[in-house]
N, C-alpha and C positions, 0 to 999 in steps of 0.2 A: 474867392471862396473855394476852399477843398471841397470837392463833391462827396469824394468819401467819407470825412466827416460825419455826414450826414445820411448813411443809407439807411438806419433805419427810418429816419425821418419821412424822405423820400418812399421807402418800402408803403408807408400808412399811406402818405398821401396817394402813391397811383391804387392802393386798395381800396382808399375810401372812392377816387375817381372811377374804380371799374363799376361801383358800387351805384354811384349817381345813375353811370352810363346804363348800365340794367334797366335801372328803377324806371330811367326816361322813356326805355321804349318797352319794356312792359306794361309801366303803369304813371305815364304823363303828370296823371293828377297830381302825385304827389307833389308835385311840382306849385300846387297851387299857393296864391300868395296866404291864404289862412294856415294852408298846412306847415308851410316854414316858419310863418311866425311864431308858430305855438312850439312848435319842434323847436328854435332859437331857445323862445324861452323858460321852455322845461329845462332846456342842460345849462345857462346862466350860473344858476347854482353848485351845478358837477365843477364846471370849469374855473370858478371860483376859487372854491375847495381842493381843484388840481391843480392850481397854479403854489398854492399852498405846499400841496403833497408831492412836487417836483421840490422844492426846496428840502425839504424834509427826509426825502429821500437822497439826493443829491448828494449828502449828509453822512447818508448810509445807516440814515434811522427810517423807523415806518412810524405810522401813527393810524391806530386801526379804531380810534375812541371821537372820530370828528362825528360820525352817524349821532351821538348821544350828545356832543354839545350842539350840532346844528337844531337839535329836539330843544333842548335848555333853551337854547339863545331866539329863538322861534317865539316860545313860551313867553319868553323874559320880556320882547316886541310888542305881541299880545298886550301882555299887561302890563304896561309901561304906559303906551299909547292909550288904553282904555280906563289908566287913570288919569288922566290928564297930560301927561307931561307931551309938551312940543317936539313934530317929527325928527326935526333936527337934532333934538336932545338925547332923543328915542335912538335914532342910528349912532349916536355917540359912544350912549350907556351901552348898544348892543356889541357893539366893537371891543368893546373895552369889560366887558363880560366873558368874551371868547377869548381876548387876549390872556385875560386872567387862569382860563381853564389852559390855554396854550403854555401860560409861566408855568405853571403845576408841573403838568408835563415836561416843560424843559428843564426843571430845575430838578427832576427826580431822575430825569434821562440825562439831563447835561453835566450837570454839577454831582449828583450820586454816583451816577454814570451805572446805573441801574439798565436793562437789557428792554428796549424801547417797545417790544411786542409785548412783553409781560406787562411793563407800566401802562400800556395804551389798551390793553383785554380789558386789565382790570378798571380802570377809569370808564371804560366803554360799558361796564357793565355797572359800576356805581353809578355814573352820571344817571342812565336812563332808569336804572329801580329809583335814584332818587328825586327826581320827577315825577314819577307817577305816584309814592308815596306822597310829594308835594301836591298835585294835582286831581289824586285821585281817577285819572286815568278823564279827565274831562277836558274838554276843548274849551278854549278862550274863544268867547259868543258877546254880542252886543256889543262890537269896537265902533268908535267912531267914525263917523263919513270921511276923514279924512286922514283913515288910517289907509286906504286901498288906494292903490296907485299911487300913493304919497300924497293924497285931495289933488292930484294935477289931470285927472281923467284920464280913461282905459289909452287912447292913442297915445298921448305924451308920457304917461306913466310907464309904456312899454319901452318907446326910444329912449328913455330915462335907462331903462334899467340895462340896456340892451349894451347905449353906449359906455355906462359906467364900466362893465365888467370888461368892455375892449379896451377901456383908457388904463385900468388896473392890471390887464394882460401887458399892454404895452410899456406901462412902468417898469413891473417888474423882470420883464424880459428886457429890458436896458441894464436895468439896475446889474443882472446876472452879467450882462454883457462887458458893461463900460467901468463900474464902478469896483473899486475896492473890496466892500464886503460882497460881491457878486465872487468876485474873485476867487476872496475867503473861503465861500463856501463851495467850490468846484476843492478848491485844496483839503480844506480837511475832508470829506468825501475820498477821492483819490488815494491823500496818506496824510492822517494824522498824524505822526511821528516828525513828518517830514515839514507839514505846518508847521507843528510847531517849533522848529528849529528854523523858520523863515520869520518865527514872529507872532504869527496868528496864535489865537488862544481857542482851540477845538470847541471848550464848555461854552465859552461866551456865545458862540458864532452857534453851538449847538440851542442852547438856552434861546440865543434870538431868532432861531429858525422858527421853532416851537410857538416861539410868540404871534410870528407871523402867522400860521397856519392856524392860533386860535382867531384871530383878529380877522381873517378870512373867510373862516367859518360864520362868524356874526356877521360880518357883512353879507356874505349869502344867507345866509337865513333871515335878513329882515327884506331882501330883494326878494327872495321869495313869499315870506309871506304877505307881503302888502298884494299880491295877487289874489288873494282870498276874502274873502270875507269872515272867516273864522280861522283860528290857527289852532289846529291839531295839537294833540298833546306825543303822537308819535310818529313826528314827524324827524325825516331823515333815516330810514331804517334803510341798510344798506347801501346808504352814499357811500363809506367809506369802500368796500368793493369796487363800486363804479371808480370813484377816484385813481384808487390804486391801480385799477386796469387802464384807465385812458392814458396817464403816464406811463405804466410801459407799455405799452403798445403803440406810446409816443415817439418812443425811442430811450427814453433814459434809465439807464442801467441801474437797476435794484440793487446792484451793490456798490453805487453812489461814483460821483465824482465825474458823471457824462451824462448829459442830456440838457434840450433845451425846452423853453415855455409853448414854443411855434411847434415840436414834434409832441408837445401837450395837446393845443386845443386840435390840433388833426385830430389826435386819440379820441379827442372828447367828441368832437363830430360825426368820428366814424362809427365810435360802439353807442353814442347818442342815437345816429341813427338808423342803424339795424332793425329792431323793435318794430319801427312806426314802416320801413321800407317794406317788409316783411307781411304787415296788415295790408298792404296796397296792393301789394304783389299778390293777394292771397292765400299767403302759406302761413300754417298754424303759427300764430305769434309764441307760442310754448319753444319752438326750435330758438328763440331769441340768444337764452342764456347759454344754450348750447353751443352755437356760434361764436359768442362771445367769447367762450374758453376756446375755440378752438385756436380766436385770432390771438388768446393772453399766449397761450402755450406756444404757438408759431412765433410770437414775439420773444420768449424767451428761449426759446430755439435757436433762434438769429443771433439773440444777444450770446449767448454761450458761445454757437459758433462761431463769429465776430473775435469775442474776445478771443477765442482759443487760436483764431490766425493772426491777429495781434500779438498776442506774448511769443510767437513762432518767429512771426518775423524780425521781433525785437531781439532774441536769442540767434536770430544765423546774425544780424546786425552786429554783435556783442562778439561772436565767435568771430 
């Protein structure tokens, strides 16, 4: 394995490590086995939806409209579950509800080839007005007992949920790695052009990115709501922000065709845990967001410089 490769990778992981190292001997506790748990399982859902949005971007497309369907597909859980239908059926219909808002998307960004921040505002902004005109801005109340935890109880319902999103991490950081369409989508990111003169078809591979990332998003949204007792009617409000920042500050270049799943969930780990370090330590949890940007901005600091000593070295190479 090239080390360089992977600096930015690398770069998260010893920040997030300096980060730990503080916390430990500032403030131990955080250390405690309730506090990691909970911390795990609040970012499940980030990580989900970023494993998504590394694809997406990879791409060299963005999608700023997941905050509004994870809201949707939440909803959709809710009331699915609370008319009856079996858990099983419930996480099907929920997958396959994201997927659909993800084809939308791909199919207005893949196949129109329409400019992906405009199709994903405005989606972002329909989706969630049209929910609340749906719902009238009220919460899904009275689910059944055996809509929370999936009916498996609070301890098993956790490792349920905890190991699903590592087996889903795991997949698709193979999938990128070993397979074909992992391949695929490292190349059109890269050079479109150049795709497609290898064969690959840019829209298809675009269109199925898309689909993934809604397929994603319902899965995270019913792993998250089964944690509750009620499902919010506005929820997800600024996931897509988190997302987008845990990936680059993963390492993967926002203008597509480098990065990996592994320099995702660092991301997700590290600006996960910020916030909750920050209360232990305590310093005003308001510096949270603050921080946050400083690590995006340092991230794409590196990424530009990075790049800019790559194309350098490639051109004395060439000369």
């Amino acid at each position: 394995m090239k080390i360089g490769r992977y600096k930015r990778e690398l770069s998260a992981a010893l920040a997030y490590a300096a980060l730990l190292i503080a916390v430990a001997i500032i403030a131990p506790a955080f250390f405690s086995a309730a506090n990691l748990r909970d911390l795990t399982l609040n970012n499940v859902p980030v990580l989900l939806v970023a494993i998504g949005m590394t694809m997406v971007i990879l791409v060299a497309q963005i999608d700023i409209s997941v905050g509004s369907q994870f809201a949707i597909a939440s909803v959709a859980a809710g009331a699915l579950a609370k008319s009856g239908v079996p858990m099983p059926l419930v996480l099907i219909c929920v997958v396959m509800i994201g997927a659909a808002m993800g084809a939308i998307n791909g199919a207005l960004i893949g196949t129109l080839r329409l400019p992906s921040i405009i199709v994903t505002l405005a989606m972002l902004v329909a989706w969630r007005d049209a929910l609340r005109w749906t719902t009238g801005g009220e919460w899904v109340q009275n689910l059944p007992a055996n809509f929370q935890w999936l009916g498996l109880g609070q301890s098993l319902g956790q490792w349920l949920i905890v190991i699903a999103s590592l087996l889903v991490l795991g997949f698709f950081a193979w999938t990128l790695r070993s397979m074909a369409v992992g391949r695929a989508v490292y190349a059109v990111g890269s050079d479109t052009e150049a795709a497609r003169l290898a064969g690959i078809e840019p829209t298809r591979v675009t269109f199925f990115v898309f689909v993934l990332m809604g397929a994603l998003v319902g899965l995270a949204a019913l792993l998250n709501a089964v944690r509750f007792s009620t499902v919010p009617s506005n929820a997800g409000i600024g996931l897509e922000l988190k997302a987008i920042a845990a990936v680059v500050v993963g390492g993967t270049a926002i203008t597509g065709g480098r990065g990996t799943l592994i320099g995702t969930l660092i991301g997700v780990a590290l600006l996960g845990t910020i916030g909750t370090a920050l209360t232990f330590v305590g310093v005003n949890p308001f510096w949270e967001k603050a921080i946050q940007g400083a690590i995006i901005l340092a991230a794409l600091a590196s990424d530009f410089v990075l790049g800019r000593v790559e194309r350098m070295r490639v051109a004395q190479q060439v000369s």
